[in-house]
VEXDREN-836178 format. One record per residue: residue number from 1; x, y, z of N, C-alpha, C in turn. Coordinates in Angstrom, 3 decimals, decimal comma, always signed. Example, Ala and Ser with C-alpha at 12.3 -4.5 7.8 and 13.67 -1.06 7.14 Angstrom:
2
+-----+----------+----------+----------+----------+----------+----------+----------+----------+----------+
:   n :      n.x :      n.y :      n.z :     ca.x :     ca.y :     ca.z :      c.x :      c.y :      c.z :
+-----+----------+----------+----------+----------+----------+----------+----------+----------+----------+
:   1 :  +13,190 :   -5,690 :   +7,800 :  +12,300 :   -4,500 :   +7,800 :  +13,200 :   -3,300 :   +7,800 :
:   2 :  +12,850 :   -2,250 :   +7,080 :  +13,670 :   -1,060 :   +7,140 :  +12,900 :   +0,030 :   +7,870 :
+-----+----------+----------+----------+----------+----------+----------+----------+----------+----------+
END
This chain:
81
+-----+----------+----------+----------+----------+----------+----------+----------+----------+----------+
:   n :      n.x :      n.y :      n.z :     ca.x :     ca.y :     ca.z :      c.x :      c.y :      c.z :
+-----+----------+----------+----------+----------+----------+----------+----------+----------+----------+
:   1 :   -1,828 :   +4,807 :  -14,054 :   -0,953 :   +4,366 :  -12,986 :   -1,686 :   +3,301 :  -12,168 :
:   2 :   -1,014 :   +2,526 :  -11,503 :   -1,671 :   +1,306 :  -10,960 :   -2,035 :   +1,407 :   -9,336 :
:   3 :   -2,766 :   +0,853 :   -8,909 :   -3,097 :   +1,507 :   -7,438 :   -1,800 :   +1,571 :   -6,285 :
:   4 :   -0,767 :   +0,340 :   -6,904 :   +0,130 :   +0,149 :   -6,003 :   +1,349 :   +0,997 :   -6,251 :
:   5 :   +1,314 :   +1,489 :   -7,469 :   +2,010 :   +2,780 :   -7,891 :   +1,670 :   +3,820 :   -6,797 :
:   6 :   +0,260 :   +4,156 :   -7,121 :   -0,436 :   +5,125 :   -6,571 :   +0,090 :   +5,182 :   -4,966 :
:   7 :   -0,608 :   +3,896 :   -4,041 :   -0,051 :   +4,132 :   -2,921 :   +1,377 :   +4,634 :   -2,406 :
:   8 :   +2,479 :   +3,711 :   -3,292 :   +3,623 :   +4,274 :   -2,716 :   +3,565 :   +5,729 :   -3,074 :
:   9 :   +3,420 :   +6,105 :   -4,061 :   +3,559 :   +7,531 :   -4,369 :   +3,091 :   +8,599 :   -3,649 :
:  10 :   +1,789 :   +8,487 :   -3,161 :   +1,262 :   +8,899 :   -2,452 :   +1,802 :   +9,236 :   -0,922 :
:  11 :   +1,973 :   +7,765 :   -0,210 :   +2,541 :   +7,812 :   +1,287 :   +3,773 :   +8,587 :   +1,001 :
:  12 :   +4,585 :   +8,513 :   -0,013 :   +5,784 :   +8,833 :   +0,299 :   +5,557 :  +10,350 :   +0,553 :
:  13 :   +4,447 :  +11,592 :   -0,661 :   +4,560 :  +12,431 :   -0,744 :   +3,957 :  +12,454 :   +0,714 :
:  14 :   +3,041 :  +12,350 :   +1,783 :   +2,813 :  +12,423 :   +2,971 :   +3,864 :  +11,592 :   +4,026 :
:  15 :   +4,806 :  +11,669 :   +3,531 :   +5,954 :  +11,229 :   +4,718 :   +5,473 :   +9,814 :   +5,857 :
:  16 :   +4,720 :   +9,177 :   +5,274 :   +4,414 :   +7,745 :   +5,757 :   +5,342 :   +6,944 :   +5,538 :
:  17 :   +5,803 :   +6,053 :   +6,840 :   +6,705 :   +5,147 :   +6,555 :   +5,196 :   +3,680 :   +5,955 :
:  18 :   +6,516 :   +2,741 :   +5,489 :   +5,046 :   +1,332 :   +4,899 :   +4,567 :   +0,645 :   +6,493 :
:  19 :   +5,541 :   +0,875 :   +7,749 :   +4,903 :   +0,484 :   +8,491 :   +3,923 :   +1,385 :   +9,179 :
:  20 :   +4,268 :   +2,482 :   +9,071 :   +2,530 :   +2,935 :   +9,763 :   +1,671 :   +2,907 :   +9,010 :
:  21 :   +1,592 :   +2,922 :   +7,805 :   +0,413 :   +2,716 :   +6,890 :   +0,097 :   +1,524 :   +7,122 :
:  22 :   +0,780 :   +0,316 :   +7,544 :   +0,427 :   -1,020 :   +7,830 :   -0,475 :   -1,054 :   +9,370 :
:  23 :   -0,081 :   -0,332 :  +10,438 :   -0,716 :   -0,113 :  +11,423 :   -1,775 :   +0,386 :  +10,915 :
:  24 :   -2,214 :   +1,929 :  +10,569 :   -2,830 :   +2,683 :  +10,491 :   -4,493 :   +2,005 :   +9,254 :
:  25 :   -4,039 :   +0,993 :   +8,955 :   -4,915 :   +0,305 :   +8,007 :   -5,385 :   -1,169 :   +8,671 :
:  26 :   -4,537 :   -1,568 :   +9,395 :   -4,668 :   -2,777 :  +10,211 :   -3,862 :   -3,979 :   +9,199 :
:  27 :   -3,183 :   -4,130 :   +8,825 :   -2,086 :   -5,076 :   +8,255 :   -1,343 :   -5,384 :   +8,769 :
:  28 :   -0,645 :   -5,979 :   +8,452 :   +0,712 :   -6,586 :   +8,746 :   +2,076 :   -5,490 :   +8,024 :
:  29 :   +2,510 :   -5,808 :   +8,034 :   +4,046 :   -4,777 :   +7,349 :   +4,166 :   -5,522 :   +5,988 :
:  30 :   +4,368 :   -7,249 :   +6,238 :   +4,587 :   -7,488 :   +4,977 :   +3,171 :   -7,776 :   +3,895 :
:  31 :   +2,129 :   -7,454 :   +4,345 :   +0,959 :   -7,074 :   +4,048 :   +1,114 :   -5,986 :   +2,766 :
:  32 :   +0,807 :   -5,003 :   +3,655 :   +1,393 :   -3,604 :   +3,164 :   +2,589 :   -3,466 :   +2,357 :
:  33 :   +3,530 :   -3,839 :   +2,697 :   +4,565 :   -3,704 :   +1,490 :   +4,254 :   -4,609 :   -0,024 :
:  34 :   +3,363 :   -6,115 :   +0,324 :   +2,796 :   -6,437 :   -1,259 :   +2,168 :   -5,489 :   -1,657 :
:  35 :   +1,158 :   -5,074 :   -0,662 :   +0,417 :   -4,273 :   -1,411 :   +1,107 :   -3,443 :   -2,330 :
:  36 :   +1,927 :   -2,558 :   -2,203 :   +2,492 :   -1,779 :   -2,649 :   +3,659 :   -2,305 :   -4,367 :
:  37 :   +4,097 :   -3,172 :   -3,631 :   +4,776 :   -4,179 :   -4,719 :   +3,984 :   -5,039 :   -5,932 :
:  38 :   +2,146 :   -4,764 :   -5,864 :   +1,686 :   -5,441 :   -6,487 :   +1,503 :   -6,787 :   -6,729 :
:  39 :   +2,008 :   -7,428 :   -4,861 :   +2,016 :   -9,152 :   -5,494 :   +0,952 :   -9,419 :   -4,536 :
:  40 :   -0,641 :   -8,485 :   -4,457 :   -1,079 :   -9,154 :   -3,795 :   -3,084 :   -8,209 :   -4,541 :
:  41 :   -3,815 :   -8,442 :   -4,469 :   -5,023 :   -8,008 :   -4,799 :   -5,592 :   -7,570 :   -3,440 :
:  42 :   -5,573 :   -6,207 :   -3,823 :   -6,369 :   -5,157 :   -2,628 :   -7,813 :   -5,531 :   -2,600 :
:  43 :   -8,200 :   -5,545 :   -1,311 :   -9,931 :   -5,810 :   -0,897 :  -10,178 :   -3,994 :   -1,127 :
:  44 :  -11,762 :   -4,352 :   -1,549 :  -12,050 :   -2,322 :   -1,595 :  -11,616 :   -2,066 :   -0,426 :
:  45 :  -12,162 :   -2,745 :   +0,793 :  -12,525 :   -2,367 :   +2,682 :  -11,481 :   -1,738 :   +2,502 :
:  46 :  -10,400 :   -2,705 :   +2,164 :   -8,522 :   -2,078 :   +2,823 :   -7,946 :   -0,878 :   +2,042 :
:  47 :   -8,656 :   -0,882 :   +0,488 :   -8,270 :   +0,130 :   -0,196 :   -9,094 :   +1,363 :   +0,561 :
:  48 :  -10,221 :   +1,158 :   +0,817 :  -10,863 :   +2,120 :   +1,403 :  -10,350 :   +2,739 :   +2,681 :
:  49 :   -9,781 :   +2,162 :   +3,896 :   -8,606 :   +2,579 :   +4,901 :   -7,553 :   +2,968 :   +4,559 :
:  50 :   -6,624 :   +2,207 :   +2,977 :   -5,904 :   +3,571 :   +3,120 :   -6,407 :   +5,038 :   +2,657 :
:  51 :   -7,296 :   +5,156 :   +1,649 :   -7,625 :   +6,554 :   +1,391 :   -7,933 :   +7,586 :   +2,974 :
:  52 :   -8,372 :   +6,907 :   +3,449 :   -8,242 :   +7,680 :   +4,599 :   -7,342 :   +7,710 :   +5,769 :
:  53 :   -6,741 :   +6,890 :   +5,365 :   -5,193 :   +7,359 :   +6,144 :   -4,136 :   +8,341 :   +5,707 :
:  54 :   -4,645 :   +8,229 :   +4,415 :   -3,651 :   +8,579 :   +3,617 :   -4,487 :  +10,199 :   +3,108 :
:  55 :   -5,307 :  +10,432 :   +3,883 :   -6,819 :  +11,221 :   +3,814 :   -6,692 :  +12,383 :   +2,415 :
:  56 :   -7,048 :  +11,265 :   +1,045 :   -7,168 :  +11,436 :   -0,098 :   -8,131 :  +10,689 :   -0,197 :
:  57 :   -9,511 :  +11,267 :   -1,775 :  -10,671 :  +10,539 :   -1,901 :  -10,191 :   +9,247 :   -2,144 :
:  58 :  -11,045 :   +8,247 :   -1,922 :  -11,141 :   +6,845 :   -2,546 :  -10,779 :   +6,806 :   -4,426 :
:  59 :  -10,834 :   +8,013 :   -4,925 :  -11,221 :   +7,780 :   -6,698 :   -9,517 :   +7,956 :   -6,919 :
:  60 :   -8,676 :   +8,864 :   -5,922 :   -7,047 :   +8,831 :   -6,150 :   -6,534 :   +8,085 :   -6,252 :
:  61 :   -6,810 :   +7,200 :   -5,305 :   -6,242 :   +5,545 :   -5,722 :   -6,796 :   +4,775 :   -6,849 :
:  62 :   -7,925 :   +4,576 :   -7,452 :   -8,020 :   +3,557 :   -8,373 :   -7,391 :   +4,285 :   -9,848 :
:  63 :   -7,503 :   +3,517 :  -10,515 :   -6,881 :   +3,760 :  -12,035 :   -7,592 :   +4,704 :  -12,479 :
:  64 :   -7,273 :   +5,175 :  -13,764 :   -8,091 :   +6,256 :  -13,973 :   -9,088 :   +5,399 :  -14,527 :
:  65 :   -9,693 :   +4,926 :  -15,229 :  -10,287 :   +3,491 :  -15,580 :  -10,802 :   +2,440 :  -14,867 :
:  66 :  -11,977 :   +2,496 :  -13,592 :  -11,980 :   +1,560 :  -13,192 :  -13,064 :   +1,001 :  -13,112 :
:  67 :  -13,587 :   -0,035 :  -13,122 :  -14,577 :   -1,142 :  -13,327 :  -14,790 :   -1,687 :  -11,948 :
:  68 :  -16,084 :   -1,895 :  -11,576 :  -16,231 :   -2,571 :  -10,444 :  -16,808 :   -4,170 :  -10,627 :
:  69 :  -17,002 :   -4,701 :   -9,583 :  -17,548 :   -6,749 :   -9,709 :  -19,117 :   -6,532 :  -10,756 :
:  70 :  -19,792 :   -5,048 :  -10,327 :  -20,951 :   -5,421 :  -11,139 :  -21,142 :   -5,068 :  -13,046 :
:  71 :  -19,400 :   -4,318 :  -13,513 :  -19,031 :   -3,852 :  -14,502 :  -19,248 :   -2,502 :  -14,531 :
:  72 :  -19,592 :   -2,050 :  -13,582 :  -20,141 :   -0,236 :  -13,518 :  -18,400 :   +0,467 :  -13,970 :
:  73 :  -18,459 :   +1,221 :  -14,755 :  -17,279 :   +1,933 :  -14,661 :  -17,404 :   +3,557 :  -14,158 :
:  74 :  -16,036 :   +3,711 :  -13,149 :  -15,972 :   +4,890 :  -12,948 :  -14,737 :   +5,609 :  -13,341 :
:  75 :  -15,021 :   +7,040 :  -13,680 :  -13,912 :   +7,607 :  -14,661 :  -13,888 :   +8,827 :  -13,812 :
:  76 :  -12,192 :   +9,016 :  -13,826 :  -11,785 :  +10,576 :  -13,219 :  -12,628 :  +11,942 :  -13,583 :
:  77 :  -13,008 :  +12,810 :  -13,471 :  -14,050 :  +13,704 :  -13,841 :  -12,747 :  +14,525 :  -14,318 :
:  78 :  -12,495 :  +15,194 :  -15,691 :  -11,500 :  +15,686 :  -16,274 :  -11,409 :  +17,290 :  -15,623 :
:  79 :  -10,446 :  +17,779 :  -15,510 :  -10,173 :  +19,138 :  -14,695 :  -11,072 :  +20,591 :  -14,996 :
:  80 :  -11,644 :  +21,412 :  -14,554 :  -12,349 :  +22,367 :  -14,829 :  -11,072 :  +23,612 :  -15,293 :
:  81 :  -11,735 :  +23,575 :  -16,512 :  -11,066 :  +24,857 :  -17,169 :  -11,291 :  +26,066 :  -16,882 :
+-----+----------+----------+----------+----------+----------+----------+----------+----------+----------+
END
C-alpha cells in the first residue's frame, strides 16, 4: 500500500478530518490533501509529524518495502506466531 493510501486510511480510522491533520502537522489543507492524493513527495520531517499525530510508529506509514537516500532497506518485521 502506498503511504498516501496509508495516511488516508489511517486518519479516517482515527476520525481526523484532512484539515486537522493539516494543522496538527503544520501544512496547509491543500498541502495535506496532495499529500494524501499522491500528487506531491512527502519530506521524512512531515511524514514523521504525521505518525505522531496520527500516534502510530513511523514504519505504519512507509511501504512495506522501503529504501532510504542511502539504499538501506527497511522491512515490516513479519507477525509473531
Amino acid at each position: 500500500m502506498k503511504i498516501a493510501d496509508k495516511l488516508k486510511k489511517i486518519r479516517e480510522e482515527k476520525g481526523y478530518s484532512q484539515e486537522a491533520m493539516a494543522h496538527n502537522i503544520g501544512v496547509s489543507y491543500v498541502t495535506y490533501h496532495n499529500m494524501e492524493h499522491g500528487k506531491i513527495d512527502i519530506r521524512f520531517s512531515v511524514l514523521e509529524k504525521c505518525a505522531e499525530a496520527l500516534e502510530v510508529p513511523l514504519l505504519e506509514l512507509l511501504p512495506e518495502h522501503y529504501t532510504d537516500e542511502t539504499g538501506s532497506q527497511f522491512h515490516e518485521s513479519p507477525p509473531n506466531k
